[in-house]
N, CA, C and O of each residue as an XYZ file, in Angstrom:
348
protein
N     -37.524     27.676    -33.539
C     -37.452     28.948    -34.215
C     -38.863     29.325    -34.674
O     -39.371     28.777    -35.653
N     -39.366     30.081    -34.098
C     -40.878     31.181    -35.040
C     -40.424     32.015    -35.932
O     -39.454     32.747    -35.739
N     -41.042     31.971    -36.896
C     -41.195     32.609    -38.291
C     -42.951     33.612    -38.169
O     -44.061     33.233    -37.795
N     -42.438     34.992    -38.697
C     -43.631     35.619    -38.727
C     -43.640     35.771    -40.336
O     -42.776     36.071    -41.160
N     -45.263     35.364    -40.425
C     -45.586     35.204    -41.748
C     -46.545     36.621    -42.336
O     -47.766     36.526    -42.211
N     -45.977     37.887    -42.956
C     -46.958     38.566    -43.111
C     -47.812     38.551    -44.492
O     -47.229     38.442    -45.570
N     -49.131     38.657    -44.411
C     -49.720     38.579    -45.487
C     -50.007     39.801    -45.955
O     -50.333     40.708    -45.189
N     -49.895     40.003    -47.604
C     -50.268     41.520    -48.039
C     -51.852     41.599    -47.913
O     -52.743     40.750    -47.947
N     -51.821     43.122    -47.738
C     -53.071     43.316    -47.769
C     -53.724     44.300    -48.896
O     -53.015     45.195    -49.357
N     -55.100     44.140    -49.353
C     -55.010     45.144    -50.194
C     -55.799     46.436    -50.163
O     -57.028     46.359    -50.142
N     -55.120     47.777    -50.158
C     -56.176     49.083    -49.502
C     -56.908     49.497    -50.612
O     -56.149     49.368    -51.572
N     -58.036     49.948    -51.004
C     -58.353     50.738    -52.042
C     -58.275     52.142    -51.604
O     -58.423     52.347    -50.399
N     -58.035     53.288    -52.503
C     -57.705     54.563    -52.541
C     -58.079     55.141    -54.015
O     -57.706     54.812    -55.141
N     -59.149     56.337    -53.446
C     -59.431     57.063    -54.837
C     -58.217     57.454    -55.625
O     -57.144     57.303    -55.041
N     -58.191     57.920    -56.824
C     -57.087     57.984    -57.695
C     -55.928     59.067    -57.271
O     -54.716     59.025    -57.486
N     -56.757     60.094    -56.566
C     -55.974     61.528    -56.402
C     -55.110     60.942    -54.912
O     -54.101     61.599    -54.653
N     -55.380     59.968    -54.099
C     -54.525     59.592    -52.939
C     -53.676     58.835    -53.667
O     -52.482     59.113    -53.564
N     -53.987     57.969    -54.361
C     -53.115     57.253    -55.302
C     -51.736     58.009    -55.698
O     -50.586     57.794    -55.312
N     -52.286     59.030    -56.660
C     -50.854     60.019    -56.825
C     -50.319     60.927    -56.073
O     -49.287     61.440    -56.506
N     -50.838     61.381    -54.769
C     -50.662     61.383    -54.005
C     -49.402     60.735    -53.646
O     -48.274     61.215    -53.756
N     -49.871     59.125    -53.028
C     -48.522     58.845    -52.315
C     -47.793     58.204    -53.753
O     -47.139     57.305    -53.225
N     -47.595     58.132    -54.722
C     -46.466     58.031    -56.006
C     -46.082     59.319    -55.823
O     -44.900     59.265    -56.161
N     -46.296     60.412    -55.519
C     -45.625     61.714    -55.703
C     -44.731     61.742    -53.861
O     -43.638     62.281    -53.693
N     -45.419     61.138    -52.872
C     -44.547     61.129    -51.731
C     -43.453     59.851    -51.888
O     -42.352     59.983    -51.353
N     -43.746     58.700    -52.576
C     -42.661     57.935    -52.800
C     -41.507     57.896    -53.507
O     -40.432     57.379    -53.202
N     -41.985     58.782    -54.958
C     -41.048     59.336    -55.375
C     -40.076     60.510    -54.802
O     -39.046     60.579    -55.472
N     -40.126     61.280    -53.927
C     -39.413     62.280    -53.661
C     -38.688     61.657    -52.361
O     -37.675     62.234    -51.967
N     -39.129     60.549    -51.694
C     -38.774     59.748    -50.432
C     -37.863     58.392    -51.086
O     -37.198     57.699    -50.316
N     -37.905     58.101    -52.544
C     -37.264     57.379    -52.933
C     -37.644     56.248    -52.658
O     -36.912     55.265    -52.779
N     -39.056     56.191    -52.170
C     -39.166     54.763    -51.583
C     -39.582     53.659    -52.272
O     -38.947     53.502    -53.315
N     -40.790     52.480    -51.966
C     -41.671     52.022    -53.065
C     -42.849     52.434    -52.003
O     -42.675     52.652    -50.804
N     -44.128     52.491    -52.743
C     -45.096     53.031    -52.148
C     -45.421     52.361    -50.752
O     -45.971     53.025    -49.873
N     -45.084     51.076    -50.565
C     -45.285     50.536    -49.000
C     -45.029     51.323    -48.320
O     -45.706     51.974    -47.525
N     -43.663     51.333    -48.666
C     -43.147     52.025    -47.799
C     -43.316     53.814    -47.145
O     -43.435     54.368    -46.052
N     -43.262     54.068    -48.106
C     -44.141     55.580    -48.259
C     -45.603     55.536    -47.307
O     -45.844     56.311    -46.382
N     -46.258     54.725    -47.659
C     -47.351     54.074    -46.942
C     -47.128     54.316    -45.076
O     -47.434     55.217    -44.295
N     -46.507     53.115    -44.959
C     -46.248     52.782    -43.850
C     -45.442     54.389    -42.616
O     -45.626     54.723    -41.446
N     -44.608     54.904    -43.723
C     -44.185     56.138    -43.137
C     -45.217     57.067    -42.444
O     -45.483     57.603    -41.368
N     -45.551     56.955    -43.471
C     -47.246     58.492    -43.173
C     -48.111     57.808    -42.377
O     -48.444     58.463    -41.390
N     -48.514     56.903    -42.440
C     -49.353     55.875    -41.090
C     -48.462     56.448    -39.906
O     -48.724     57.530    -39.380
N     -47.639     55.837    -39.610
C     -46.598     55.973    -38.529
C     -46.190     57.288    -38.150
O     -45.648     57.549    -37.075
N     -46.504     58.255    -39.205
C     -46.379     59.703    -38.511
C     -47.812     60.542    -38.320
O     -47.936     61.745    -38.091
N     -48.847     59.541    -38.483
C     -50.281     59.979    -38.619
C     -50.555     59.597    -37.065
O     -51.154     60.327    -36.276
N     -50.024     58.359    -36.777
C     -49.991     57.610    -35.256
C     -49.603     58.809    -34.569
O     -50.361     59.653    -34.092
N     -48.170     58.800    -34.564
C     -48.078     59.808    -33.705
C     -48.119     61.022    -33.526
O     -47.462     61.576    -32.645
N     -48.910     61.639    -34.345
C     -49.574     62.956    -34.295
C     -51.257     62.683    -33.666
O     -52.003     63.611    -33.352
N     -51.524     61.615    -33.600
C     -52.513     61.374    -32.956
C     -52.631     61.092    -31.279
O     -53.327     61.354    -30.298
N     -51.570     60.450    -31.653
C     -50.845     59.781    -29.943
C     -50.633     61.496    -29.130
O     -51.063     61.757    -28.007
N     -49.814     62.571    -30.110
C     -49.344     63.897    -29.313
C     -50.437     64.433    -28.831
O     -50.435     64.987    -27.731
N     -51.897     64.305    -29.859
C     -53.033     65.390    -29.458
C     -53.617     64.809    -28.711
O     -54.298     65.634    -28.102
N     -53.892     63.339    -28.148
C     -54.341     63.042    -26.941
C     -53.732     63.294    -25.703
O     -54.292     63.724    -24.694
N     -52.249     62.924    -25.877
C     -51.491     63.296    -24.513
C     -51.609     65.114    -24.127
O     -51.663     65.598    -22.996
N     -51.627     65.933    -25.568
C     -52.025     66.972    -25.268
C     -53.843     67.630    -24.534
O     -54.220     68.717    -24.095
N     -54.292     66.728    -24.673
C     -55.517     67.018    -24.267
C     -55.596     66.593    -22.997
O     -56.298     67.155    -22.155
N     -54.551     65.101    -22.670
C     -55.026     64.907    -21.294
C     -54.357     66.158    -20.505
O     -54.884     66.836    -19.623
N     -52.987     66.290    -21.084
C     -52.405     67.832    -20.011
C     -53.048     68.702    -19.521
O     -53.124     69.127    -18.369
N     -53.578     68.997    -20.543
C     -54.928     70.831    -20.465
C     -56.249     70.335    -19.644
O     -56.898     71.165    -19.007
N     -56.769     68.461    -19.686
C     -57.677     68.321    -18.674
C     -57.150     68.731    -17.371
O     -57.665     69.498    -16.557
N     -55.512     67.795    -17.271
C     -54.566     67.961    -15.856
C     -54.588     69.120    -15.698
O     -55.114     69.296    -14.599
N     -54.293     70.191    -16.200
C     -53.823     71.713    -15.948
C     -55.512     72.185    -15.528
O     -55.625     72.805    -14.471
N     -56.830     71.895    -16.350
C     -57.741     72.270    -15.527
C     -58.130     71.960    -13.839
O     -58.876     72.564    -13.069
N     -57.622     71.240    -13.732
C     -57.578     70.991    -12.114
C     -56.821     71.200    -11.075
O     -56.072     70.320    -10.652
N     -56.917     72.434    -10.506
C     -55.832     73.087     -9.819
C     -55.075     72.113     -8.920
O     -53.874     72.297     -8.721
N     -56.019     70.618     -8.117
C     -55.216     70.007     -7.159
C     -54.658     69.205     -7.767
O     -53.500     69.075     -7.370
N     -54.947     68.507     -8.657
C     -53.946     67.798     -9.303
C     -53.077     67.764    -10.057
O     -52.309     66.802    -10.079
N     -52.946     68.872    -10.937
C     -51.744     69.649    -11.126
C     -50.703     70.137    -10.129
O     -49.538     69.795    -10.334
N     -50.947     70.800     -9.208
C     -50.161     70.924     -8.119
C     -49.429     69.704     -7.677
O     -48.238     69.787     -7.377
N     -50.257     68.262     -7.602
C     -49.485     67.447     -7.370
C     -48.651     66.844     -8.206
O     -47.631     66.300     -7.783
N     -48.975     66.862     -9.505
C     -48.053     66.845    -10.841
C     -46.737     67.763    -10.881
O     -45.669     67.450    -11.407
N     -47.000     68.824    -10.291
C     -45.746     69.511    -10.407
C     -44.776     69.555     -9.258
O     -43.575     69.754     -9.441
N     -45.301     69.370     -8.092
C     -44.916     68.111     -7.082
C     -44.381     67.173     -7.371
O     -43.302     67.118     -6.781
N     -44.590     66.165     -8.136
C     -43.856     64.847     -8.515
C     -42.971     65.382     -9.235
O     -41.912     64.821     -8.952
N     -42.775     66.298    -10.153
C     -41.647     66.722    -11.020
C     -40.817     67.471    -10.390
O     -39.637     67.362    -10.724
N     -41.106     68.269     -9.499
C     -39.764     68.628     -8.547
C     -39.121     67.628     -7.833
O     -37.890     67.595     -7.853
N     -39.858     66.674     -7.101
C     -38.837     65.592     -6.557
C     -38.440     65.133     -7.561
O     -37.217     65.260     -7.500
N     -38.824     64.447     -8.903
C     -37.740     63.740     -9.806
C     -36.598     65.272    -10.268
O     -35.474     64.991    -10.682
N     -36.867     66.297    -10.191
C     -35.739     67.194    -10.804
C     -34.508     67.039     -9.646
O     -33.359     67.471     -9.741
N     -34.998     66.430     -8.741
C     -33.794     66.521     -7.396
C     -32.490     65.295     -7.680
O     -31.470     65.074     -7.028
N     -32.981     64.703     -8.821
C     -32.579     63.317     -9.178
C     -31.236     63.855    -10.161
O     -30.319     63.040    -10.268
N     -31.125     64.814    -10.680
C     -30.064     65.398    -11.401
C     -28.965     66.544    -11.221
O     -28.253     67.199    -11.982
N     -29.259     66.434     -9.285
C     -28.196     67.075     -8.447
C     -27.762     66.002     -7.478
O     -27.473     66.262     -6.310
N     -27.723     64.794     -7.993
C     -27.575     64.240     -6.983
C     -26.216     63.616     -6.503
O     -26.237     62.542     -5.901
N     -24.646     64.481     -6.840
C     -24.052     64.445     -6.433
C     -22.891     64.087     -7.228
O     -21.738     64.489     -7.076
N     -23.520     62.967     -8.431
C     -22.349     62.034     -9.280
C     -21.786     62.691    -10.591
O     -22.419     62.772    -11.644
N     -20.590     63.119    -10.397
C     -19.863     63.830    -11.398
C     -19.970     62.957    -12.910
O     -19.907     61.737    -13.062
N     -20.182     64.190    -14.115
C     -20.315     63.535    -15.345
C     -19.369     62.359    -15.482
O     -18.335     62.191    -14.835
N     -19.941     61.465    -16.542
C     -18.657     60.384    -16.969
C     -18.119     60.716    -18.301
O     -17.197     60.054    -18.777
């Protein structure tokens, strides 16, 4: 059996982030970890969206490879006529 051992860590934060997240933990009901960990995790993926958004608009600048992008997405759209009645 493995056991994961996590160790706390400790962040410093000027005072006004401080109340800050006591004012998001309180209204989230949480304890501030947790509150913490939320807004990280939705900071991720608002970061994760604006890269995938940037690679699109590189893709969309390139007329041939877009074309073939939208190429590959018509053959997978062929994948949801393909015959088998709902279950």
């Amino acid at each position: 059996m493995r056991y994961i051992v996590y160790m706390p860590e400790t962040v410093r934060v000027d005072p006004n982030t401080h109340a800050a997240l006591g004012r998001v933990a309180k209204s989230l009901h949480v304890p501030r970890t947790e509150a913490l960990r939320r807004i990280v995790k939705g900071y991720e993926r608002k970061l994760f969206l604006k890269c995938l958004h940037a690679q699109f608009e590189a893709l969309r600048s390139d007329p041939k490879a877009w074309a073939e992008e939208q190429a590959e997405r018509d053959v997978w759209d062929t994948t949801l006529t393909d015959g088998l009645k709902d279950e």
